[in-house]
Backbone as a printed PyTorch tensor [residue, N CA C, xyz], in Angstrom:
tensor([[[-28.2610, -27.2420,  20.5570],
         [-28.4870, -27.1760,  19.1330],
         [-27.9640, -25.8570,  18.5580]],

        [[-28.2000, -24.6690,  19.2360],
         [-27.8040, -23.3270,  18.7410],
         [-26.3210, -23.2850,  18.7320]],

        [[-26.1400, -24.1330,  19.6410],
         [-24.5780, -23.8860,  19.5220],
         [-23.7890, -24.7130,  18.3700]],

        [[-24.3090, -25.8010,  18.1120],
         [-23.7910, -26.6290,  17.1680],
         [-23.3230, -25.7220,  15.6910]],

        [[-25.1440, -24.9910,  15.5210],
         [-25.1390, -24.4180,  14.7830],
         [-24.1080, -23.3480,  14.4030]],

        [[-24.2260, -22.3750,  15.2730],
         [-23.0070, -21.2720,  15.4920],
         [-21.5680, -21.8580,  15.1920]],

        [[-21.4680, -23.4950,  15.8630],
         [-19.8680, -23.5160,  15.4000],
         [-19.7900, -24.0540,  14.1550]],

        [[-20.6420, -24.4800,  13.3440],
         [-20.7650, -24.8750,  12.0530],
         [-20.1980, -23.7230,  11.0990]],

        [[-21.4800, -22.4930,  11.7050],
         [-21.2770, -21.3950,  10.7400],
         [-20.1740, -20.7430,  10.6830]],

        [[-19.3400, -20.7200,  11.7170],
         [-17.8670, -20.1600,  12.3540],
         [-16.7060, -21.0550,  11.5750]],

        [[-16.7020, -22.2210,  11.3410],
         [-16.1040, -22.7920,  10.2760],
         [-15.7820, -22.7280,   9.3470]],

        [[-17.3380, -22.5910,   8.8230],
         [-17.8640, -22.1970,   7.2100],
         [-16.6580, -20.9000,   6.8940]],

        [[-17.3050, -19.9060,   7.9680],
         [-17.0240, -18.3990,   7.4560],
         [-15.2830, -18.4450,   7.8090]],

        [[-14.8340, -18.9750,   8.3150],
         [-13.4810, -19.3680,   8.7390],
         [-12.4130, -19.9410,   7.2650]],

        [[-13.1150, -20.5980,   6.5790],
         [-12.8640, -21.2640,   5.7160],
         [-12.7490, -20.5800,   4.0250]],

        [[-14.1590, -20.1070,   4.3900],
         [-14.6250, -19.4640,   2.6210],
         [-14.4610, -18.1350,   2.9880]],

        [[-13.7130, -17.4780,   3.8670],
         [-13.8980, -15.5670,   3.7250],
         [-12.7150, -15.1390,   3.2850]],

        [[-13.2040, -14.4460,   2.0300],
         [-12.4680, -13.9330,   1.3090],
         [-11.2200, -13.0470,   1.7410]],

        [[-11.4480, -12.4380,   3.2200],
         [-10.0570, -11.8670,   3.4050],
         [ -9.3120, -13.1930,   4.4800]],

        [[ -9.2770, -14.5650,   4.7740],
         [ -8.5180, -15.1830,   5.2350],
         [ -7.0770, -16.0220,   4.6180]],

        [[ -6.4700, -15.7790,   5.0100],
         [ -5.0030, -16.1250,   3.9690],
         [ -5.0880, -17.6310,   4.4120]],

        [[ -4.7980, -17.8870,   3.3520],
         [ -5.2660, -19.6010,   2.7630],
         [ -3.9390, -20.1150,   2.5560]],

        [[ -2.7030, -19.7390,   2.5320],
         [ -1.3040, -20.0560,   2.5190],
         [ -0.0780, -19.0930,   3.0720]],

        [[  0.9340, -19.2000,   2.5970],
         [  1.9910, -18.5210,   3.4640],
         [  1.9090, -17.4900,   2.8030]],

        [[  1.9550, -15.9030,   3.6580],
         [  2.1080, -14.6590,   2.7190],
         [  4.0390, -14.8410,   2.1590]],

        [[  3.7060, -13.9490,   1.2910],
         [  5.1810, -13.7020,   0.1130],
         [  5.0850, -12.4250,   0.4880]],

        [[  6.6440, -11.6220,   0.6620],
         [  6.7010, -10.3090,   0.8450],
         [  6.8170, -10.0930,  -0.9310]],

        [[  6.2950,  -8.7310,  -0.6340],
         [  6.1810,  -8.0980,  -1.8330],
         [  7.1900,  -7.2370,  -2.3690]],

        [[  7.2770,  -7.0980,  -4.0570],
         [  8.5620,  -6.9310,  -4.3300],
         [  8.3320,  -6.0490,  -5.6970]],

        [[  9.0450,  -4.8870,  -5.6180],
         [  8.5980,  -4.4350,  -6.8840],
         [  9.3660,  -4.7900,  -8.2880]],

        [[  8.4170,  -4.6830,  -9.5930],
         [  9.0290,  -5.4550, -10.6160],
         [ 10.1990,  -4.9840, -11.2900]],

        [[ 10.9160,  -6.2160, -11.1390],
         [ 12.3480,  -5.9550, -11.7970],
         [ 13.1150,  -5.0990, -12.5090]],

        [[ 11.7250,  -4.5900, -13.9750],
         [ 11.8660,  -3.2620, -14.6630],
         [ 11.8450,  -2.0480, -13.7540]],

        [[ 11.2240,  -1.9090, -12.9250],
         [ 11.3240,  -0.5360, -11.8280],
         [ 12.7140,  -0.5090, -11.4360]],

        [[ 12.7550,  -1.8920, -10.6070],
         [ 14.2210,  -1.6320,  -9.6860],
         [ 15.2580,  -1.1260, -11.1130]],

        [[ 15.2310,  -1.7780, -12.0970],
         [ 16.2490,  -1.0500, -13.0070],
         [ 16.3430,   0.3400, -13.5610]],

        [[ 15.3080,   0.5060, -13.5510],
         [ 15.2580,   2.2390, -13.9240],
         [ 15.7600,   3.2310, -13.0520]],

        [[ 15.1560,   2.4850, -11.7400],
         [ 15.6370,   3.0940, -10.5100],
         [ 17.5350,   3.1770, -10.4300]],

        [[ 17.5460,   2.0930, -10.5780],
         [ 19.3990,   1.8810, -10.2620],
         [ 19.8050,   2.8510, -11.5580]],

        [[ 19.0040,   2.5970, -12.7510],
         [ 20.0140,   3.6870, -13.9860],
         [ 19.6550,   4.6790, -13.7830]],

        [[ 18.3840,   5.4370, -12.4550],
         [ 18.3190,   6.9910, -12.8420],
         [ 19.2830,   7.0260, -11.6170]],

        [[ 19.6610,   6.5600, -10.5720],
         [ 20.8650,   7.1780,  -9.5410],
         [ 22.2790,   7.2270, -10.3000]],

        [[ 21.7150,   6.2090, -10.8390],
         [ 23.5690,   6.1320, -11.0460],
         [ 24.0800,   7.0570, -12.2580]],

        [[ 22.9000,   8.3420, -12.8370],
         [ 23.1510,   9.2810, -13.6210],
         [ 23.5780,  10.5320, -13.0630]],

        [[ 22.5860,  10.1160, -11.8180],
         [ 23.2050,  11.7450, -11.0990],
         [ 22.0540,  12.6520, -11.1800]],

        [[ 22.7100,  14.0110, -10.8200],
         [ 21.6250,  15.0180, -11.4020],
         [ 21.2680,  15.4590,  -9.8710]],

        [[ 19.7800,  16.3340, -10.3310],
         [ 19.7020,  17.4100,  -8.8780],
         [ 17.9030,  17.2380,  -9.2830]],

        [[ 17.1410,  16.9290,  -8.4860],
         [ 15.7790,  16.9990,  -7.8650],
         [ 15.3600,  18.9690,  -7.9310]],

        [[ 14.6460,  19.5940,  -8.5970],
         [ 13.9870,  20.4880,  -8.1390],
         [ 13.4590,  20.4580,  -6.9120]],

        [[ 13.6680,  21.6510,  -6.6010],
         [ 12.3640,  22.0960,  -4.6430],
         [ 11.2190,  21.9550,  -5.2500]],

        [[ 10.3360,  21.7330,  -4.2710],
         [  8.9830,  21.7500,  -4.1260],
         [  8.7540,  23.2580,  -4.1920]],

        [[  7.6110,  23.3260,  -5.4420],
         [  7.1810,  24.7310,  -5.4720],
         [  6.2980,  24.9430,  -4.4680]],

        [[  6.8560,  26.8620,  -3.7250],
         [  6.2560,  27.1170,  -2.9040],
         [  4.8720,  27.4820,  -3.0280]],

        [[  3.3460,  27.3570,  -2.2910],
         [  2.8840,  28.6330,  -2.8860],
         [  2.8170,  29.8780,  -2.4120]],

        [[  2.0020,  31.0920,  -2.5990],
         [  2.5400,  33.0270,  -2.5020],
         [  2.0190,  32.8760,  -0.9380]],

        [[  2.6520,  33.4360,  -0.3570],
         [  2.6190,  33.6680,   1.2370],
         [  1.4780,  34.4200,   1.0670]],

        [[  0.3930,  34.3650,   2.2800],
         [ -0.6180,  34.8090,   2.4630],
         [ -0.5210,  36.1670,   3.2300]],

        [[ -1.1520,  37.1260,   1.9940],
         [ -1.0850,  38.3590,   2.3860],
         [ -2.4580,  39.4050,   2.6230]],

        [[ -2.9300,  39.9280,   3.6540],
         [ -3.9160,  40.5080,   4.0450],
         [ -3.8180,  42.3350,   4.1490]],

        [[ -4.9730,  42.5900,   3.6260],
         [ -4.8600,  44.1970,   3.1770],
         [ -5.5450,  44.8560,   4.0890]],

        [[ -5.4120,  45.8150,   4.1560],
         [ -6.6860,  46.9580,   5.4240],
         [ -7.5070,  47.3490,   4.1120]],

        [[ -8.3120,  47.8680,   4.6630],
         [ -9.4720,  49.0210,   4.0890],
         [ -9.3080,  50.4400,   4.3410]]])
C-alpha cells in the first residue's frame, strides 16, 4: 500500500512541478533591437576607455 502510494505521489510531483520542462527547450536569443545596436555601435568604431584604476595602497610609519 505505501508503495502504491509513494508512486502515485512521484507522478503527481513529476507532472505538476513547476521547475519540470513540459516541452522542447528553445535556445535563447537576444532581441533583435539589441543585436542592432550592437552591429551599429561596431561598425562605428571608436576606442573603449581602461578600467579605472584604484590609488595603490600606501602605508606610513610613525
Amino acid at each position: 500500500m505505501a508503495v502504491l502510494v509513494f508512486g502515485v505521489a512521484f507522478v503527481g510531483a513529476r507532472i505538476h512541478a513547476p521547475g519540470h520542462a513540459k516541452g522542447k527547450a528553445k535556445p535563447l536569443g537576444a532581441p533583435s533591437s539589441f543585436e542592432r545596436a550592437v552591429k551599429r555601435s561596431v561598425a562605428q568604431g571608436g576606442q573603449i576607455a581602461p578600467a579605472v584604476q584604484p590609488p595603490p595602497v600606501a602605508s606610513s610609519t610613525s
